[in-house]
C-alpha positions, 0 to 999 in steps of 0.5 A: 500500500502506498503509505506515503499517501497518508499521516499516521493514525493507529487502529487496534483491533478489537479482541475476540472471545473463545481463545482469541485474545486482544492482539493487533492483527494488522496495523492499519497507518491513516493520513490526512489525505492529499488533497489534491491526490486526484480519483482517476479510476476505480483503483483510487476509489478502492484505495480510500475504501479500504485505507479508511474502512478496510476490505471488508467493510469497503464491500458492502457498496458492491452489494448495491445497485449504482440506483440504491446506493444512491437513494439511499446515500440522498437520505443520508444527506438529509440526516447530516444537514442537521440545520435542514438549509440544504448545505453540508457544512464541513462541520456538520459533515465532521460531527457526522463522522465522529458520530457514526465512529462513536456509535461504531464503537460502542455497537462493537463493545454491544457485541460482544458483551454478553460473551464476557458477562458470564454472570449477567451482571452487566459488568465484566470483570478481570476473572470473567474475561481471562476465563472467556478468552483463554480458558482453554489455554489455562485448562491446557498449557501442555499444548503449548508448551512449545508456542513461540509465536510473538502473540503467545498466550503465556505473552498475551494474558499479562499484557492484557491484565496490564491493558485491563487494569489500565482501563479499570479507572476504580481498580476493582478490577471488575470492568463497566460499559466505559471501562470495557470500551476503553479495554477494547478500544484504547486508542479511543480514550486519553488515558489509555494512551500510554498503553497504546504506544506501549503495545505499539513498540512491543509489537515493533521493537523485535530485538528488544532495545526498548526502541524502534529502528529503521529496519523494525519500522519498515518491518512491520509494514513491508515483508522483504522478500530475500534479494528483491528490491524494495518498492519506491513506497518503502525508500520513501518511508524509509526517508520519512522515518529519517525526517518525521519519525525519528525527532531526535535524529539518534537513529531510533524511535522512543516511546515519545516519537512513536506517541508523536507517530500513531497519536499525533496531538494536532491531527483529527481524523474526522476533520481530515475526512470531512475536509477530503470530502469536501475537497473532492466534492464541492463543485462551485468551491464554496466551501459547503456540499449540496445534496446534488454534489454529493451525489455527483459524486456517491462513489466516493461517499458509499465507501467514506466513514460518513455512511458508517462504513457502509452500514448505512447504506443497507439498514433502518435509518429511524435508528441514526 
């Protein structure tokens, strides 16, 4: 993937009941998109989909007619012009986008819940989520006696005890909705932050320094392969390592220059998005989308965090 087409931004994966603990299966690098980056076939269309939604999600607008996606998109519009002028402004298109990450988090959380709950209580406690996830690990540590896979469970269990207690703001180690949420969704909470980047060079940081190297960063995004040649994208991150990653210009990144690289303090992805969007979008350049614009161009849109990662597209909108 062409990274350097954006500024980072961390998304970690949620985790996963019967056996399959909170781990970070892909790393997924955002950016301020360029805005003057143009759309030119489907390639680029696919491209933002999936660097903002993922692969999966970026399908549901294949499963619509060009004549659904587009009604449905137009009753969207009307939901996002929350003043009912018929202008989107890029602040109620960025409200918009925060609204639907939120709700997107917390239906996520909804999901799952029941299957960590294991005394109905409505509340998860430390106990209940070790015995959902890796009971069968505990029952059985014979078997993997010979794991050495980075994401051990013997590695996994104390690093998600250090996540839970991290996000457990009481300390009684029994976790609410909020709490819970910002278990599963760190990167979506301030004071889990340091937990966050922790991880983050936990994942990198291969020889175990306690820093991240040139070699480790591009590692973790690009698998070389043994005498090929590296793609233009990884000598240009390489560059940008050098000159925005490692702040210091001591050859590593620290706990503060990798903060600095998946949390970024002045960036907003919503704005970033609604500001792309606009971009993209507004013909006569004043600055706000009509509905007819943004259905000129509904290609961009079905696959944009304003239609919920496609959700919207395909389910009751009495609910939004």
């Amino acid at each position: 993937m062409n990274v350097c087409s954006y500024v980072s931004f961390l998304l970690l994966c949620t985790c996963f009941v019967q056996g399959k603990p909170t781990l970070r299966k892909e790393r997924v690098i955002h950016q301020d998109p360029e805005l003057s980056r143009p759309h030119e076939d489907n390639h680029s269309y696919r491209f933002d989909h999936e660097a903002f939604l993922g692969k999966e999600e970026a399908t549901t607008f294949d499963q619509l007619t060009p004549e659904e996606s587009k009604d449905r998109l137009g009753r969207i519009v009307e939901r996002i012009d929350s003043d009912q002028n018929g202008y989107i402004t890029m602040e109620e298109l960025k409200a918009w986008i925060k609204r639907v990450q939120k709700r997107y988090v917390y239906e996520n959380v909804a999901k799952v819940w029941a299957d960590y709950d294991l005394n109905k209580d409505d509340k998860i406690s430390w106990d209940e989520y070790k015995k959902a996830t890796y009971g069968y690990y505990l029952a059985n540590p014979e078997d993997f006696e010979d794991d050495k896979d980075q994401f051990s469970f013997k590695k996994m269990l104390p690093r998600d005890e250090r996540r839970f207690r991290s996000a457990d703001l009481d300390g009684d180690l029994v976790a609410g909705r909020e709490e819970f949420t910002a278990f599963l969704h760190p990167e979506e909470f301030d004071h889990m932050k340091d937990i966050v980047v922790l991880e983050t060079l936990e994942d990198i940081d291969k020889n175990g320094d306690g820093y991240v190297d040139e070699d480790e960063y591009i590692a973790d995004m690009f698998a070389h392969e043994e005498g090929g040649p590296e793609p233009d994208w990884v000598r240009t991150e390489r560059d940008q390592f050098s000159d925005f990653r490692d702040l210091n210009k001591d050859g590593k990144m620290d706990m503060e220059e990798i903060q600095h690289w998946i949390l970024p303090k002045d960036y907003d992805h919503a704005q970033a998005e609604a500001r792309h969007l606009v971009y993209e979008s507004d013909t006569d350049k004043d600055q706000m989308l009509t509905r007819e614009e943004i259905l000129e161009n509904w290609n961009m849109f079905v696959g944009s965090q304003a239609t919920n990662y496609g959700e919207d597209l395909t389910r009751d909108h009495d609910e939004l």
